[in-house]
C-alpha positions as CSV (number, residue, x, y, z in Angstrom):
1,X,221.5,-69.7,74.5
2,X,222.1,-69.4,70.8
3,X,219.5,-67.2,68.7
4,X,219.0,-67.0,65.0
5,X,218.2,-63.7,63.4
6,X,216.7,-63.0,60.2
7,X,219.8,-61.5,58.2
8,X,220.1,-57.3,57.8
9,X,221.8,-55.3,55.0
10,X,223.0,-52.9,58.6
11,X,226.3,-53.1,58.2
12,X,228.1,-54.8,61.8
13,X,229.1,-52.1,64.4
14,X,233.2,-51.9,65.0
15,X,233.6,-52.3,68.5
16,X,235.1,-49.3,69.9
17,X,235.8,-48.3,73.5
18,X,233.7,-45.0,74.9
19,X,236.8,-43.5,76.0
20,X,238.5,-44.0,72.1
21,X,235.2,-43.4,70.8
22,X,235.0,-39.9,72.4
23,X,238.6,-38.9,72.1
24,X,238.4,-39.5,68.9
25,X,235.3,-37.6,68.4
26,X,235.8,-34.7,69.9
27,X,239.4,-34.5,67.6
28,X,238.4,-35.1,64.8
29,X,235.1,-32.7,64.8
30,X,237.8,-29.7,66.3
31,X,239.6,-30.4,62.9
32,X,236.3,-29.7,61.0
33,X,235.6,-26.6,63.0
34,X,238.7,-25.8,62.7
35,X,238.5,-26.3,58.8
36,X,235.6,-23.6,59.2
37,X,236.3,-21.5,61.4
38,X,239.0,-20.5,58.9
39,X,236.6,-20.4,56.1
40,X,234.5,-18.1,58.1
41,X,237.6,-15.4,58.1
42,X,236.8,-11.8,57.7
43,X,233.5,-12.7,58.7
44,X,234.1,-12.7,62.0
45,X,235.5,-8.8,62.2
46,X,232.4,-7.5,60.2
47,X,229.5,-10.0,60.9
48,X,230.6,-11.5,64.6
49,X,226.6,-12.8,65.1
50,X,226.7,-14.4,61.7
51,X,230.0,-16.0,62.0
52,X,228.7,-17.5,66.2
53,X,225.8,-18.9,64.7
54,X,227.7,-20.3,61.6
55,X,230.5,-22.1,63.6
56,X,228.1,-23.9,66.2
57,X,226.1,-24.8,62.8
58,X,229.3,-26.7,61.6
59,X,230.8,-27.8,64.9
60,X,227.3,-29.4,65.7
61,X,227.2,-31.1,61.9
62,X,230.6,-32.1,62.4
63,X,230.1,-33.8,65.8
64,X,227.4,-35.5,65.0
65,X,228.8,-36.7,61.7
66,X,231.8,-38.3,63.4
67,X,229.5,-39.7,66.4
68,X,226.9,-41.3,63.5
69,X,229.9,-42.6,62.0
70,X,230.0,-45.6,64.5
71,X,226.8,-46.4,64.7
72,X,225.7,-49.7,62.5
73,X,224.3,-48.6,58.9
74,X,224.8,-45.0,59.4
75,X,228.6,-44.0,57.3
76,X,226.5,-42.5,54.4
77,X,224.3,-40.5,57.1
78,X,227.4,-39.7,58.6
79,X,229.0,-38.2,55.6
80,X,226.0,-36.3,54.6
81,X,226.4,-34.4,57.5
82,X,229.8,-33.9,58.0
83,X,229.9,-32.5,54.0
84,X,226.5,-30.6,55.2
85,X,228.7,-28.6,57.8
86,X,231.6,-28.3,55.6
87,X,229.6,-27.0,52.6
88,X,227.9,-24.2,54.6
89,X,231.1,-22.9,56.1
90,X,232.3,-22.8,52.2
91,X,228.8,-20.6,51.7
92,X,230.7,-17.8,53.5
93,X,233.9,-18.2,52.6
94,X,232.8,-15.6,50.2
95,X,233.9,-12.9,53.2
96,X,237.8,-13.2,51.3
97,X,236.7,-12.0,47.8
98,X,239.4,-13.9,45.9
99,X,239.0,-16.2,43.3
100,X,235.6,-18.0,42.4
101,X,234.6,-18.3,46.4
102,X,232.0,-15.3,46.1
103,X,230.6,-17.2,43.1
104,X,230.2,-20.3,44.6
105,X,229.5,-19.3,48.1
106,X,225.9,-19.1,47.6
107,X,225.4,-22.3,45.7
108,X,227.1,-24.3,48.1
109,X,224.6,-22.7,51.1
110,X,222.1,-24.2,49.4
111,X,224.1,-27.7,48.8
112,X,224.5,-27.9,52.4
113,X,220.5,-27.3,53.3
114,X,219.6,-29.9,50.4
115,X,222.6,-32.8,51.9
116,X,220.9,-32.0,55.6
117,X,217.8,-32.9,54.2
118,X,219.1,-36.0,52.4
119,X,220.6,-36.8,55.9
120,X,217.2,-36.8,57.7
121,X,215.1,-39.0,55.4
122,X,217.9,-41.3,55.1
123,X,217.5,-42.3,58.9
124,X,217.1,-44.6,60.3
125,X,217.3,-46.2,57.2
126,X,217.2,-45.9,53.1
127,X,215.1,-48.2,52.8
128,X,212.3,-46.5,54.8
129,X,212.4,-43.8,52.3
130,X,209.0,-43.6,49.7
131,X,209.2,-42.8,45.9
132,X,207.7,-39.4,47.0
133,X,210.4,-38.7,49.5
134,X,213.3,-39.1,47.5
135,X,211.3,-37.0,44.2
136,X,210.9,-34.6,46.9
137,X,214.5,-35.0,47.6
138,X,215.6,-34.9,43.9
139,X,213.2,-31.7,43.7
140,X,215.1,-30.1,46.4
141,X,218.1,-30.4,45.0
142,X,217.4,-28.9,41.8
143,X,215.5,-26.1,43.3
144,X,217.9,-25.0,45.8
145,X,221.3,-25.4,43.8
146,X,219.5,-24.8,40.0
147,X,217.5,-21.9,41.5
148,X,220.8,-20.3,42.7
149,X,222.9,-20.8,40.0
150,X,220.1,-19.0,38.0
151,X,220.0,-16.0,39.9
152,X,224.1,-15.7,40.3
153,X,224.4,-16.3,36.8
154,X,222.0,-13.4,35.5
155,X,224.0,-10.8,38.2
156,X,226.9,-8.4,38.2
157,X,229.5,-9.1,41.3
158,X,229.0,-5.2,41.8
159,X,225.5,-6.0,42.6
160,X,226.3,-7.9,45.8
161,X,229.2,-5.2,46.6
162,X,231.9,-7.6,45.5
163,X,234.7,-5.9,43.5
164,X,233.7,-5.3,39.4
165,X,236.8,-7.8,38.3
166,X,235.8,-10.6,40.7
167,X,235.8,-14.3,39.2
168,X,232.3,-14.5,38.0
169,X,229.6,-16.3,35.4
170,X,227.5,-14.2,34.0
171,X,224.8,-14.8,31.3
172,X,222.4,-12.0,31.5
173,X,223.0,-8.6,33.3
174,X,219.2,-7.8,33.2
175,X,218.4,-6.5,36.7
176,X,214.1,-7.5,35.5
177,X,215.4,-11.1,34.6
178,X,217.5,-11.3,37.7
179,X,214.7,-10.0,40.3
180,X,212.1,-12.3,38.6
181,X,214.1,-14.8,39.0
182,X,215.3,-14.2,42.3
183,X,211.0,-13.9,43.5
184,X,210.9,-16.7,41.1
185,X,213.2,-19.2,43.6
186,X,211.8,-17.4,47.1
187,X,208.3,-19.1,46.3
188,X,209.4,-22.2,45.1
189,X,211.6,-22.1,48.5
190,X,208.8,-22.2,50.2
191,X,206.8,-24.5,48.2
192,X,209.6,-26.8,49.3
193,X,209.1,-25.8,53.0
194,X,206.0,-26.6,53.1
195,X,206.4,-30.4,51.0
196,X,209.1,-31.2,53.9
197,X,206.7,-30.7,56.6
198,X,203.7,-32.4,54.8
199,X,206.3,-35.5,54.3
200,X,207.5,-36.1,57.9
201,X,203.9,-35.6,59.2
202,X,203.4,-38.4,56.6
203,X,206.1,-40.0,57.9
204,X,205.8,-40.0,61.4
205,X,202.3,-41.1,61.3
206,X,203.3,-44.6,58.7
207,X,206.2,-45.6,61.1
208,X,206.1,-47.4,64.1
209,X,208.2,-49.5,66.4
210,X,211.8,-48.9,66.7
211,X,211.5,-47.1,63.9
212,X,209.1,-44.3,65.4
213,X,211.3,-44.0,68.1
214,X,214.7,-43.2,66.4
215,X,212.8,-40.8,63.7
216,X,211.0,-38.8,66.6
217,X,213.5,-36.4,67.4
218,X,213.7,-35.5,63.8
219,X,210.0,-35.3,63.8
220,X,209.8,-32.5,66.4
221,X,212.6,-30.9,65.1
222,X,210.9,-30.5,61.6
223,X,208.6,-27.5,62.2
224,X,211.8,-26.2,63.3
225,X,213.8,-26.9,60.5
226,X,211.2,-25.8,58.6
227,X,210.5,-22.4,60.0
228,X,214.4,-21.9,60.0
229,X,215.0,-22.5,56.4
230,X,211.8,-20.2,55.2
231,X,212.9,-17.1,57.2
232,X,215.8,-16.5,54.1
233,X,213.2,-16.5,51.8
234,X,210.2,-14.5,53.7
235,X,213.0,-11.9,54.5
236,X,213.8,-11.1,51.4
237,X,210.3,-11.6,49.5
238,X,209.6,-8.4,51.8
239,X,211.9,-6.5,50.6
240,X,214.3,-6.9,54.7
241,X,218.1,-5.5,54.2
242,X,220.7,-4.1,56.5
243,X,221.2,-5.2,59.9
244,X,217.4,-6.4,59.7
245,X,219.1,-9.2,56.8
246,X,222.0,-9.8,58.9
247,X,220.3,-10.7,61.7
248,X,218.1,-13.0,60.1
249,X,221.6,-14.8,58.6
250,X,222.7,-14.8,61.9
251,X,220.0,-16.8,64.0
252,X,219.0,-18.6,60.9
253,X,222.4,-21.7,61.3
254,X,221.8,-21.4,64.8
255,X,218.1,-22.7,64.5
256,X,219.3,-25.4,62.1
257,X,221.9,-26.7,64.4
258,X,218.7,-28.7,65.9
259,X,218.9,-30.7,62.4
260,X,222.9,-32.2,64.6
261,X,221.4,-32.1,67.9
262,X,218.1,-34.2,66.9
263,X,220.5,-37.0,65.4
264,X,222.6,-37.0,69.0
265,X,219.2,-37.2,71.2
266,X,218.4,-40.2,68.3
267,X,221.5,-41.7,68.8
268,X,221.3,-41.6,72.9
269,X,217.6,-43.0,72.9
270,X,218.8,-46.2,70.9
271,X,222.1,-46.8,73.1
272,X,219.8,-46.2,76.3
273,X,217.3,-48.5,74.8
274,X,219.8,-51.3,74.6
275,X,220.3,-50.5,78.5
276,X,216.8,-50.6,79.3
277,X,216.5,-54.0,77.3
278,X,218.6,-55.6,79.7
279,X,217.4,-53.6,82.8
280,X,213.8,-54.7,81.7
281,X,214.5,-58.3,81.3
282,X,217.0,-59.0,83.8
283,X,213.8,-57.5,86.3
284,X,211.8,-60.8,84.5
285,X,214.4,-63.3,85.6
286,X,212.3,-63.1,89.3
287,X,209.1,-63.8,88.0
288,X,209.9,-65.4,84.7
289,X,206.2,-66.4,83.7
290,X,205.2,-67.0,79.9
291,X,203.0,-64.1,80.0
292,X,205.7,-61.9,82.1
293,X,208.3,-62.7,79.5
294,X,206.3,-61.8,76.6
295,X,205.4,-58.8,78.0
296,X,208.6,-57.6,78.8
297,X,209.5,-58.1,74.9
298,X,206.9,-56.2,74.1
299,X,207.9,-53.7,75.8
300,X,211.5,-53.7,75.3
301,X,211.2,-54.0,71.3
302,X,208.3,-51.9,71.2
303,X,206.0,-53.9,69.6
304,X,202.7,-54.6,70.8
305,X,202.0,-57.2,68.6
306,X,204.7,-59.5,69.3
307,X,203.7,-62.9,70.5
308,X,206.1,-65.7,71.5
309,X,205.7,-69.0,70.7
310,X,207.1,-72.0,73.2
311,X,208.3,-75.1,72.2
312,X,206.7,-77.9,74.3
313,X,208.1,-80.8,74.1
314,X,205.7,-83.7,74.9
315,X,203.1,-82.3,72.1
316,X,206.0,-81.5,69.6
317,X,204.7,-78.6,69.2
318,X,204.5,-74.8,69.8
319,X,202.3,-73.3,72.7
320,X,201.0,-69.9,73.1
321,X,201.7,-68.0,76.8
322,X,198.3,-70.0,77.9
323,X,199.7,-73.2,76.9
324,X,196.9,-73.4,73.8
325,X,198.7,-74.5,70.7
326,X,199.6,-71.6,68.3
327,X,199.8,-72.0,64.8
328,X,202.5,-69.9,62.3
329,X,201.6,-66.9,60.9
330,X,198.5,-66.5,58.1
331,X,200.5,-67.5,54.4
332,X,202.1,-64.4,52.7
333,X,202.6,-62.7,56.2
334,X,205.6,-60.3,56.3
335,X,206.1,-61.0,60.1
336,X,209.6,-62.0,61.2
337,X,210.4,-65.1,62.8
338,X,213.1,-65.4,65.6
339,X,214.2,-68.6,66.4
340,X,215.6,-69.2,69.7
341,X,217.6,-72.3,70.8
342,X,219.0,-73.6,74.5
343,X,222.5,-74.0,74.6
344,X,222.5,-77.7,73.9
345,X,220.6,-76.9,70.4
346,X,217.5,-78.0,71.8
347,X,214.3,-75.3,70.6
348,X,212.9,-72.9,72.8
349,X,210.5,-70.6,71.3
350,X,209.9,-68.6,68.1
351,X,209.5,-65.1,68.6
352,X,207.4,-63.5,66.2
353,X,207.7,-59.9,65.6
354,X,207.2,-57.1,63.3
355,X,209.3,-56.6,60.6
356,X,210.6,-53.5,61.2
357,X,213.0,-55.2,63.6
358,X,214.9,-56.4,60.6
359,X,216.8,-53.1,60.5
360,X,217.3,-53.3,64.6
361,X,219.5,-56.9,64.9
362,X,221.5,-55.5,67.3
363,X,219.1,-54.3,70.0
364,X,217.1,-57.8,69.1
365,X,220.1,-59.7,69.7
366,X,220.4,-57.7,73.4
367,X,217.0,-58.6,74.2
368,X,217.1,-62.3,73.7
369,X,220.5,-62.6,75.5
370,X,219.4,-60.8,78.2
371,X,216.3,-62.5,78.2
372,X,217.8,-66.3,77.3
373,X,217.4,-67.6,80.8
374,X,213.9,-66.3,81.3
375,X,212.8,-67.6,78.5
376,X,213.9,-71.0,79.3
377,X,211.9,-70.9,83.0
378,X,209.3,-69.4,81.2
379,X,209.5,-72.3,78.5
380,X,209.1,-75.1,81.2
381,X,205.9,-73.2,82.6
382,X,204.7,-72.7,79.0
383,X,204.9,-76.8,78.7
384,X,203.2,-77.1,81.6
385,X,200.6,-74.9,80.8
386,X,200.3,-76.8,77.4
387,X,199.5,-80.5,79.1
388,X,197.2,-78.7,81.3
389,X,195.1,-77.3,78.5
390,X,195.4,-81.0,76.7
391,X,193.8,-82.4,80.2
392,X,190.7,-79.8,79.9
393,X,190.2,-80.6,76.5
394,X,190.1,-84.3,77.5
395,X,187.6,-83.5,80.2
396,X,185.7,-81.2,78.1
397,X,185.5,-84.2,75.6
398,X,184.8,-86.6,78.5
399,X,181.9,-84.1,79.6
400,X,180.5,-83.6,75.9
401,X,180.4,-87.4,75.3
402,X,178.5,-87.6,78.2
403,X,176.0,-85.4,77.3
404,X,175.3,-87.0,73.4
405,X,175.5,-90.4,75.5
406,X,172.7,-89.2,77.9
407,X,170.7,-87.6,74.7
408,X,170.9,-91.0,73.4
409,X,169.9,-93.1,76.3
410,X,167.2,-90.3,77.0
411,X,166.1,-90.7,73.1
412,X,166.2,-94.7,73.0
413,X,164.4,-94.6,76.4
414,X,161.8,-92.5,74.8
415,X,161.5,-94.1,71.4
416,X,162.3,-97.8,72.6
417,X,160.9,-98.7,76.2
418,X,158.6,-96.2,76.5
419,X,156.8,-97.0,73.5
420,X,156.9,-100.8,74.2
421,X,154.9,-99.8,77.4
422,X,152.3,-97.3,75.7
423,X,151.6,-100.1,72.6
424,X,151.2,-102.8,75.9
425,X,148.4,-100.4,77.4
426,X,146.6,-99.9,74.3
427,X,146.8,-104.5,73.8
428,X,145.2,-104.5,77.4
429,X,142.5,-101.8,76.8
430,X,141.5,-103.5,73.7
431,X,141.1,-106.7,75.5
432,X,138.5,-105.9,78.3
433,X,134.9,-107.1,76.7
434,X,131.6,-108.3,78.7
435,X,132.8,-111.7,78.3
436,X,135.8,-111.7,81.0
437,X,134.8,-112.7,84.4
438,X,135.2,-109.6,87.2
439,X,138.3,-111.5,88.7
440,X,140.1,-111.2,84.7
441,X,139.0,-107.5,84.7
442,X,140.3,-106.8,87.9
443,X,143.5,-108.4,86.9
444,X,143.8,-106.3,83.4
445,X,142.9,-103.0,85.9
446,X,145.9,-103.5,88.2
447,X,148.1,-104.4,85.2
448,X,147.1,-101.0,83.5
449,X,147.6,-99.2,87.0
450,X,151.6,-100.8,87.2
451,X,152.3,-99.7,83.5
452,X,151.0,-96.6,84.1
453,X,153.3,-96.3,87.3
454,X,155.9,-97.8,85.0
455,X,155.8,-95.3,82.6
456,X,155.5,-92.6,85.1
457,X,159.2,-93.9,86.3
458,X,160.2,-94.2,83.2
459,X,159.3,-90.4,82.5
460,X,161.3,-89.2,85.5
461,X,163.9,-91.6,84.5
462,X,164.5,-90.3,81.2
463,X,164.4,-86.6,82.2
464,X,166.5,-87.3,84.9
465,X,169.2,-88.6,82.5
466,X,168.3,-85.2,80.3
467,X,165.0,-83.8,79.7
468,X,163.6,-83.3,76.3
469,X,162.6,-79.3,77.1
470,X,166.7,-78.9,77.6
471,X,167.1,-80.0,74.3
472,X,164.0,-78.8,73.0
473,X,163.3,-75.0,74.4
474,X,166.4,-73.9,76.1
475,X,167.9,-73.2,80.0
476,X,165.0,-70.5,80.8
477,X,162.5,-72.9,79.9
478,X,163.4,-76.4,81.3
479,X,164.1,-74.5,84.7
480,X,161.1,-73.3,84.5
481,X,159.3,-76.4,84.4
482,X,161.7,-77.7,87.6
483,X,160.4,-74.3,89.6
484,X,156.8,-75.1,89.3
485,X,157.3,-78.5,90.6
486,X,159.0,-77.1,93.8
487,X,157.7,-76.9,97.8
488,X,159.2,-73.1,97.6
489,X,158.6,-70.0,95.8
490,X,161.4,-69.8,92.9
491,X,161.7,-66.8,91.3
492,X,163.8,-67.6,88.3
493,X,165.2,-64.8,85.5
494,X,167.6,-67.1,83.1
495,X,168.9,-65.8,79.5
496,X,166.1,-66.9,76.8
497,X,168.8,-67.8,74.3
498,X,170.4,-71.0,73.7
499,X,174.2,-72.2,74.6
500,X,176.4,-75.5,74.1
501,X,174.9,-78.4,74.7
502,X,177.5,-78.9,77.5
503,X,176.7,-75.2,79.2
504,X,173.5,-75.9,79.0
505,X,173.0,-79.7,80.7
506,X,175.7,-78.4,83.4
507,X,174.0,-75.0,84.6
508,X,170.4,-77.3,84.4
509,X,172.0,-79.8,86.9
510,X,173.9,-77.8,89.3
511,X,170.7,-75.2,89.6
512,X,168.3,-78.6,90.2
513,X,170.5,-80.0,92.6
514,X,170.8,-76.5,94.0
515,X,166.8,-76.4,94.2
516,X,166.7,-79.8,96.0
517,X,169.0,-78.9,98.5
518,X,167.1,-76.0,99.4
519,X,164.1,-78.4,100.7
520,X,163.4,-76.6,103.9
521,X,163.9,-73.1,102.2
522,X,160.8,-70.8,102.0
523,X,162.1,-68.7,98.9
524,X,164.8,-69.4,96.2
525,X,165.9,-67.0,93.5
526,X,167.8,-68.3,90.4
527,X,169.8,-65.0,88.2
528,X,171.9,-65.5,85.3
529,X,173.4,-63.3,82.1
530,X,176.1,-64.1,80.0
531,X,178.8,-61.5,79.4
532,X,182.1,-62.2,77.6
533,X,181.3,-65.9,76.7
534,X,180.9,-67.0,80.3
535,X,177.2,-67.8,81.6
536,X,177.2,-66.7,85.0
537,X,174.6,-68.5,87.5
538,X,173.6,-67.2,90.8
539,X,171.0,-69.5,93.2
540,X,170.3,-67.7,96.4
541,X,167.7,-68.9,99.4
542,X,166.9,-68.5,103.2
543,X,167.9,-72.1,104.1
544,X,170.0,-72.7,107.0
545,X,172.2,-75.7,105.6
546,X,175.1,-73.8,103.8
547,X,175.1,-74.0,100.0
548,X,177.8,-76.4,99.3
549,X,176.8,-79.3,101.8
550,X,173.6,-79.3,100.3
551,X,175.0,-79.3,96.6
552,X,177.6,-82.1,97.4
553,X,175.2,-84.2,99.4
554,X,172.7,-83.6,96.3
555,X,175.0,-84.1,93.5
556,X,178.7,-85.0,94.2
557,X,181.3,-83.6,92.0
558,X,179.2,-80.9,90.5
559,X,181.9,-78.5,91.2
560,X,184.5,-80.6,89.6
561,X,182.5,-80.9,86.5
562,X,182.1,-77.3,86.1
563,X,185.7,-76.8,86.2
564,X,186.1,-79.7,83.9
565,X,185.0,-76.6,81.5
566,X,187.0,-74.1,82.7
567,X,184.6,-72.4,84.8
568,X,184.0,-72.3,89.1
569,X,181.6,-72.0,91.7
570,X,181.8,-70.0,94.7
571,X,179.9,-70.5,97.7
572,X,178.9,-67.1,100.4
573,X,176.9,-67.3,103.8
574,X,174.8,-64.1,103.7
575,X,174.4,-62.0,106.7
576,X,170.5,-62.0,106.9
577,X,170.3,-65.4,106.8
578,X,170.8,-68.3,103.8
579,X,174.0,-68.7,101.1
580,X,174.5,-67.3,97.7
581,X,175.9,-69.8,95.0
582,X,177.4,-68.3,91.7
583,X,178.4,-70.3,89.4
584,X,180.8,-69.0,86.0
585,X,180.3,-71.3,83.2
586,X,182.2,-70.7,79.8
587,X,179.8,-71.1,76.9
588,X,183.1,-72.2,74.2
């Protein structure tokens, strides 16, 4: 099976094996620990917790960098991180106090905070990001790396007990200017803080699908990241120093290695979702039913709303999982359109599906090759399905022509015939005078007696073909009228309102003949309601004949022309004595 999928700007995965993959993973992020680890230097002798917490910060950027680095569409991501991990190691490489390290070490902290950030709204991908997001981004970086370089450059290296001669900038040696502007940055810190959270609550709530999915671990790692990233700032607005500082430093990279570890748990969830895909669908293969099949898409792609189309053959056309015909999507629809072909070339179905699947061609791909083979038993059942549905709508068709033909031979008995007869009476009745002879008025007598029989026939004749009250007041009313002409006591509750011509003449037959089959029963009782578009009928008595003889000796193929609808009758033998009928009729 061949499938056509609606083209991605991903770029194509490199196949790699796991065992490459990982060897090559776990080198190359020991060369960037490595590379920081050394950065970290005297840190280690006089700041042991800071330097832990700082090398698991850039071992974990590092690993996931080189792991993200495989993954289709994700090399930018990749690099993000693996310079985030790399730039904070450089942030305290300021522990050697030569050259311009101590000057730069705090700026390029805050570059690695502002390219982790960059990292997270950049996944799963770019293009997901909103003008807001990347402002906020552009924000963040001008707050974090222009806020620093403000307060460094308005500072003495003395200050921050590097040596007087150090390699420094300085612009202003105010101490005022340099605390205000120190506060200055602390609140707009948190100002920041307090944007990011706002934007992935934002964001988790807008996304959906595949999309949700792969940005959820980020999501729950937010508040994290978050509180994590305002604890510098909090510290020092109240005035913390000393060990109390130090230990904030020191848990602070610790707490942002979930920033690494929530792109690994994303990055697991989409290889084990490519499993599941093919767990999930090779479990359809045993029951491969339209509905089954579309189900297990559903589920597989996570989208609820995806529908697949079959191609049925003999109506050259495409069915729904019921076999009705479906349509393509409203005009200007954004939904995306899968076609899927047998091996021959030959069509099989379209699936169509939310868009955000355009930036998921690989695990699409998965699912409709795992899925080709129930798709094509599902396919043959969906064509089935389809030229069953055309034979109900040709016996629905059949049943509503019969009904406007028996309103017509009803109306032309009523208007033609029986009019004839009634003008005939009126000629006679006009014609008796004193003149005629006893034997001539006898005569015109017994003629006025036969057209009066005559029209009597005709009456029942006409509402046996379909009686004018039907048509006139409605179900409730025209059974009401049968009832009182009944040897038993009927006690009948029908729904006052009106339904389909075809609803109505079929539920007004199948009770009558239910009501003269139940000659030798004492009591009937006739219930109905509609619910959901169906009117349900239920007809119980105390006669001994069950139910159904009587109905098919009264009126045979009553059953088949209720199911000539869609609808059914059931038939019960109740305990006490007499049968139950319920009939379902759908009023469509």
């Amino acid at each position: 099976m061949t499938t056509s999928v609606a083209p991605t700007s991903q770029h194509p995965a490199v196949p790699v094996s796991p065992t490459r993959q990982w060897s090559r993973t776990l080198a190359v992020s020991a060369v960037l620990t490595a590379i920081g680890a050394f950065a970290f230097g005297p840190l280690w002798e006089r700041y042991p917790g800071v330097a832990s917490g700082s090398i698991l910060f850039t071992a974990m950027f590092s690993c996931a960098g080189v792991i993200l680095w495989d993954e289709p569409g994700h090399r930018r991501t990749a690099v993000l991180l693996i310079l985030g991990g790399q730039f904070w190691a450089v942030g305290w490489s300021e522990q050697w106090r030569v050259g311009p390290l101590p000057f730069f070490s705090g700026i390029s902290s805050y570059l690695a905070m502002s390219l982790a950030a960059w990292a997270l709204f950049r996944y799963p991908d770019a293009a997901l990001m909103t003008r807001f997001e990347r402002v906020f981004l552009a924000v963040l970086g001008l707050a974090a790396v222009g806020g620093i370089t403000a307060e460094v450059v308005t500072m003495r290296p003395e200050w921050s007990d590097y040596p007087p001669d150090s390699w420094w900038i300085t612009l202003s040696d105010s101490m005022t200017l340099h605390d205000r502007i120190g506060a200055g940055v602390r609140r707009v810190q948190l100002v920041v803080v307090a944007l990011f959270l706002l934007l992935w609550v934002l964001r988790i709530r807008r996304m959906r699908g595949l999309d949700r999915d792969l940005v959820a671990p980020m999501a729950f790692a937010s508040p994290v990241i978050a509180v994590a990233v305002g604890a510098v700032p909090v510290a020092k607005l109240l005035g913390l120093e000393g060990r109390a500082m130090d230990q904030v430093y020191a848990v602070q990279p610790a707490v942002l290695a979930v920033i690494p570890l929530a792109f690994l748990i994303s990055v697991v969830r989409r290889r084990l979702a490519d499993h599941a895909v093919i767990t999930l669908l090779g479990q359809v293969q045993r029951r491969p039913t339209p509905m089954a099949v579309q189900e297990a898409l559903r589920t597989a792609l996570r989208d609820a709303t995806l529908r697949v189309r079959y191609w049925a053959p003999e109506l050259n056309t495409h069915v729904d999982v019921t076999g009705e015909p479906a349509g393509p999507p409203p005009a200007g629809s954004d939904r995306l359109l899968l076609p899927v072909a047998t091996t021959s070339g030959e069509p099989l179905a379209v699936i169509d599906t939310d868009p955000v699947l355009r930036r998921h061609p690989n695990v699409v791909a998965n699912a409709l090759a795992a899925g080709g083979l129930a798709l094509e038993n599902a396919q043959l059942q969906a064509a089935v399905l389809a030229r069953l549905s055309q034979v109900r709508a040709l016996r629905m068709q059949a049943v509503q022509a019969g009904v406007a033909e028996r309103r017509r031979v009803e109306r032309n008995l009523h208007d033609g015939a029986q009019q004839r007869l009634l003008a005939l009476r009126l000629v006679l009745a006009a014609s008796d005078s004193p003149e005629l002879t006893d034997a001539a008025r006898s005569r015109l007598r017994r003629m006025n007696q036969e057209i009066a029989l005559a029209l009597n026939e005709l009456r029942d004749l006409a509402r046996g073909i379909h009686p004018a009250v039907l048509s006139q007041a409605g179900l409730s009313a025209a059974i009401e009228a049968v009832a009182q002409q009944q040897p038993a006591l009927v006690d009948s509750s029908l729904p006052g309102g009106r339904f389909p011509a075809a609803t109505e003449e079929t539920a007004y037959y199948l009770i009558c003949a239910a009501l003269k089959g139940a000659g030798q029963a004492a009591r009937v009782s006739i219930r109905g309601h509609e619910t959901d578009g169906v009117l349900t009928i239920e007809v119980q008595d105390d006669a001994r004949r069950p139910a159904q003889l009587r109905l098919d000796a009264e009126l045979p193929g009553m059953l088949d022309r209720v199911r000539a609808l869609g609808g059914d009758i059931m038939f019960s033998t109740l305990s006490r004595g007499g049968s139950l009928m319920v009939a379902a009729i759908p009023c469509a």
